[in-house]
C-alpha positions as CSV (number, residue, x, y, z in Angstrom):
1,X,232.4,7.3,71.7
2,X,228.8,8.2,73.4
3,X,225.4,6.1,71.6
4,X,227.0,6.1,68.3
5,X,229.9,3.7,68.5
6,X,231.8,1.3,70.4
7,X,235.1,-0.3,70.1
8,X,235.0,-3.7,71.8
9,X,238.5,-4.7,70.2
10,X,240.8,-2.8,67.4
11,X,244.4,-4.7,66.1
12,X,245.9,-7.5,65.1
13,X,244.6,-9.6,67.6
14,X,241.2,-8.7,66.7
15,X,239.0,-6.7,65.3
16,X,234.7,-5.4,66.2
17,X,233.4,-2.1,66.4
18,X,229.8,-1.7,67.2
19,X,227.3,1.2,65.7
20,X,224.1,2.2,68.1
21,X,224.2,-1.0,69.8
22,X,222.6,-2.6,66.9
23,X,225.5,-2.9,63.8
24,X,228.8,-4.6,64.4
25,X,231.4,-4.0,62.1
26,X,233.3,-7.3,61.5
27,X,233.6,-10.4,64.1
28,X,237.3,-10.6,65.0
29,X,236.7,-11.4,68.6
30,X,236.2,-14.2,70.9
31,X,232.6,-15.2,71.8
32,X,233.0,-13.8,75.2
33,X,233.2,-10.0,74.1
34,X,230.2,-10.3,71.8
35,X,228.2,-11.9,74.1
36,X,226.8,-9.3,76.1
37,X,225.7,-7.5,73.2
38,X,224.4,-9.9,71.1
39,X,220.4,-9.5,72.7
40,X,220.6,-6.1,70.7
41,X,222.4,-7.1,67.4
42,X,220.8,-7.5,64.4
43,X,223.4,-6.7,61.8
44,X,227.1,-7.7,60.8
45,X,229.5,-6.7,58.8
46,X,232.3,-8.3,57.5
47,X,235.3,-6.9,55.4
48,X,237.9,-9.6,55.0
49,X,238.6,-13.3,55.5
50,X,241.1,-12.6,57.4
51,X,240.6,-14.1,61.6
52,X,241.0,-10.6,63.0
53,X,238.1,-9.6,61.3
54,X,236.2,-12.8,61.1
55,X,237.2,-15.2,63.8
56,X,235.1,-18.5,62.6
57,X,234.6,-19.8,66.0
58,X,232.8,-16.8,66.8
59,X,231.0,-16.7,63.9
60,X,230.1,-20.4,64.2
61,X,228.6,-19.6,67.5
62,X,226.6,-16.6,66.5
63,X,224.7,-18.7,63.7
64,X,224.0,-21.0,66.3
65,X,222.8,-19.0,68.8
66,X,221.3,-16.3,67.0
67,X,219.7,-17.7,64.1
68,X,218.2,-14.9,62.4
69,X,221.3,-12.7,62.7
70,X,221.6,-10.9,59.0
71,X,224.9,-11.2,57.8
72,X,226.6,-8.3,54.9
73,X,229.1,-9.2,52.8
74,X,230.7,-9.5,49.7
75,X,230.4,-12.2,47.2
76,X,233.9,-13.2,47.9
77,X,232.6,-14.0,51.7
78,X,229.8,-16.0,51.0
79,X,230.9,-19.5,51.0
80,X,232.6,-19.1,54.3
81,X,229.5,-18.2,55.8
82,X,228.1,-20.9,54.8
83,X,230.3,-23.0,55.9
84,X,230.3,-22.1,59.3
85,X,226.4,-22.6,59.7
86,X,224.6,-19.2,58.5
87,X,221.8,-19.8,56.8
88,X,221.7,-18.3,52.9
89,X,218.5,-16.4,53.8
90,X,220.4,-14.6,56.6
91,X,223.3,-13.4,54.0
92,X,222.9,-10.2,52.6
93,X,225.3,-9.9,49.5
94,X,226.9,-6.2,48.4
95,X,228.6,-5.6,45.2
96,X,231.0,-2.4,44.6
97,X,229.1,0.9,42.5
98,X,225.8,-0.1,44.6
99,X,223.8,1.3,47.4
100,X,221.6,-0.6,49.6
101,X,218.2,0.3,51.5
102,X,218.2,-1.8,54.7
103,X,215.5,-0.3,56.7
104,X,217.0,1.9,59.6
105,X,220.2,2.2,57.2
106,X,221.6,2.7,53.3
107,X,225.3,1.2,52.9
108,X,227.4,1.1,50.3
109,X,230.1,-1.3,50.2
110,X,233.8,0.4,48.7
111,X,236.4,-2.1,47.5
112,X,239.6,-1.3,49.7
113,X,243.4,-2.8,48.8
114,X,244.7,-5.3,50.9
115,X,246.5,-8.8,50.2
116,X,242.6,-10.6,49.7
117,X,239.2,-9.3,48.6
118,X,238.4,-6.8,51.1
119,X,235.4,-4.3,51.5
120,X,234.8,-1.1,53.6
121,X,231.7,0.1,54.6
122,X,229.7,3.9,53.9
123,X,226.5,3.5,56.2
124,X,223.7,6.1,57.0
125,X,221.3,6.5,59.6
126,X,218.0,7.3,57.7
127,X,216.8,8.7,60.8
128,X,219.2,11.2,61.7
129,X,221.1,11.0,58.4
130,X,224.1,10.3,60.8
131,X,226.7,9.1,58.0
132,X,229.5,6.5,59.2
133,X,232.2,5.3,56.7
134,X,234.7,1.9,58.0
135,X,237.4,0.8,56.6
136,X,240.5,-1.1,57.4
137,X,243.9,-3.1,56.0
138,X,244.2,-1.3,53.2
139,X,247.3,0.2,51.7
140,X,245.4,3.4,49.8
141,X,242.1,5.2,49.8
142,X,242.7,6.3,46.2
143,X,239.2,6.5,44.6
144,X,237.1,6.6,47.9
145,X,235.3,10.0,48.9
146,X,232.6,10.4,52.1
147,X,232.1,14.0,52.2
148,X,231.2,15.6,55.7
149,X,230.9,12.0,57.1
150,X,230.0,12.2,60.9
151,X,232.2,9.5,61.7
152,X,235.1,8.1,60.1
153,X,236.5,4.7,61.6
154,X,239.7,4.6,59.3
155,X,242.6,2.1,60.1
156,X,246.7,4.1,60.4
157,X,249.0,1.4,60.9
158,X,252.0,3.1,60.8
159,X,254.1,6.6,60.7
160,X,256.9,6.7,57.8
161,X,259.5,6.9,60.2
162,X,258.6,4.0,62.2
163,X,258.1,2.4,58.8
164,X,261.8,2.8,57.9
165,X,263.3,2.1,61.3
166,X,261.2,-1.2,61.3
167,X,262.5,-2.1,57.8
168,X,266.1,-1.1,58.7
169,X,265.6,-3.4,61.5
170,X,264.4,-6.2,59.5
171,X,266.7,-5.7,56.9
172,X,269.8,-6.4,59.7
173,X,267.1,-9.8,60.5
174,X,266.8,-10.7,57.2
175,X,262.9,-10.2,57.3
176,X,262.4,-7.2,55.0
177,X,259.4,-9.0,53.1
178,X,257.7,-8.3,56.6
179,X,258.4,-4.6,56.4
180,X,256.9,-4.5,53.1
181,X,253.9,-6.3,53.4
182,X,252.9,-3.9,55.5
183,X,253.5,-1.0,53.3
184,X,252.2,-2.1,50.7
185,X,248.7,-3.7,52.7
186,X,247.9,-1.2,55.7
187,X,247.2,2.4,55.8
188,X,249.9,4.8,57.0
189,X,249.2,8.0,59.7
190,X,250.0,10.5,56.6
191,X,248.0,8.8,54.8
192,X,245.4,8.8,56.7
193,X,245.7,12.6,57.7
194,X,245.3,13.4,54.3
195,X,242.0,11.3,53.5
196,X,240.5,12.9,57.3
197,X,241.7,16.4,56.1
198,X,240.0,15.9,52.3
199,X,236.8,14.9,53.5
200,X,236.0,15.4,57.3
201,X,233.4,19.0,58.5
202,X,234.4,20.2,61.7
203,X,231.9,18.4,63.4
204,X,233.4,15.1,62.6
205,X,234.9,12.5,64.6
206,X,237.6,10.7,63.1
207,X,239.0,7.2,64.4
208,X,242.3,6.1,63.9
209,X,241.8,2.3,64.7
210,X,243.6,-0.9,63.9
211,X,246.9,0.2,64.8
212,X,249.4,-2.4,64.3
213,X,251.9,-3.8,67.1
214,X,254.6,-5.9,66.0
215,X,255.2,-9.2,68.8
216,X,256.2,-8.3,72.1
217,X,254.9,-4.4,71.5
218,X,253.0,-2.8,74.3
């Protein structure tokens, strides 16, 4: 992981992955685990409504105790913020087909497919030109492209074959909905593979994050 990213929590119990100290990339995670951090942060991203990706306890205590935290998001997002105490001049809004200058960084917000409105995230380091792309519960990266992208934090939920065996499984519990759902809202490993292989340089790092454990997984 080095200077340029760190995973402080990746799943369905929670989700926050922070860029140069300074970005985080959604605020699924308990007060605690931001804490130390939070001298340092000055941005947030958010993708989904969703608690693993925005826990509102958390974010309720951020807005508190750092007031002039900037928060990005899309318009779908707004109201929630604002709900939980962040002020409107602290919320940065980002609409689809748009790039955004934000000092130390451009982003550009891609719409992703998921069961509510959910963004990922293209960002660049002006300085370096160090280009990062995020994005997570999502059942296709149909449309999205990031070229020779240094990093690429990209959720794989699931292989196919553990995809039918948990479905066969279900089927004989009479939970198949459960099985689909997640075919049809998360990111597989092929699928995956083939959006690391279509855009990734050699140089690249690519992530596979947000794996998802059913209960009682290890």
């Amino acid at each position: 992981m080095g200077d340029n990213y760190k995973i402080l929590k990746s799943g369905s119990s929670g989700n926050c992955i922070l860029l140069r100290n300074y970005i985080a990339l959604d605020m699924g995670i308990s007060y605690s685990l931001i804490k130390p951090y939070i001298k340092d942060l000055k941005l947030v991203f958010i993708s989904h409504c969703h608690k693993d990706h925005l826990l509102p306890s958390t974010v309720r205590t951020l807005a508190f105790n750092k007031p002039n935290l900037k928060w990005c998001v899309g318009r779908f997002l707004v109201d929630t913020l604002l709900e939980l105490g962040v002020k409107p001049k602290n919320i940065f809004v980002l609409d689809v087909g748009k790039k955004y200058d934000l000092g130390a960084i451009e982003v550009e917000p891609v719409e992703l497919h998921h069961d509510v409105e959910n963004f990922g995230y293209k960002i660049i380091f002006k300085k370096d030109n160090y280009k990062v792309i995020y994005c997570v519960d999502t059942s296709s990266m149909d449309g999205i492209e990031a070229k020779n992208y240094d990093l690429y934090l990209i959720e794989a939920n699931y292989s196919d074959e553990e995809l039918e065996q948990r479905i066969e499984k279900q089927i004989e519990n009479a939970e198949f909905v459960v099985g689909m759902r997640v075919a049809n809202t998360h990111l597989s490993q092929g699928q995956w593979a083939d959006f690391i292989m279509s855009n990734a340089k050699d140089t690249s790092e690519a992530v596979m994050i947000h794996q998802h454990k059913e209960k009682g997984e290890k």
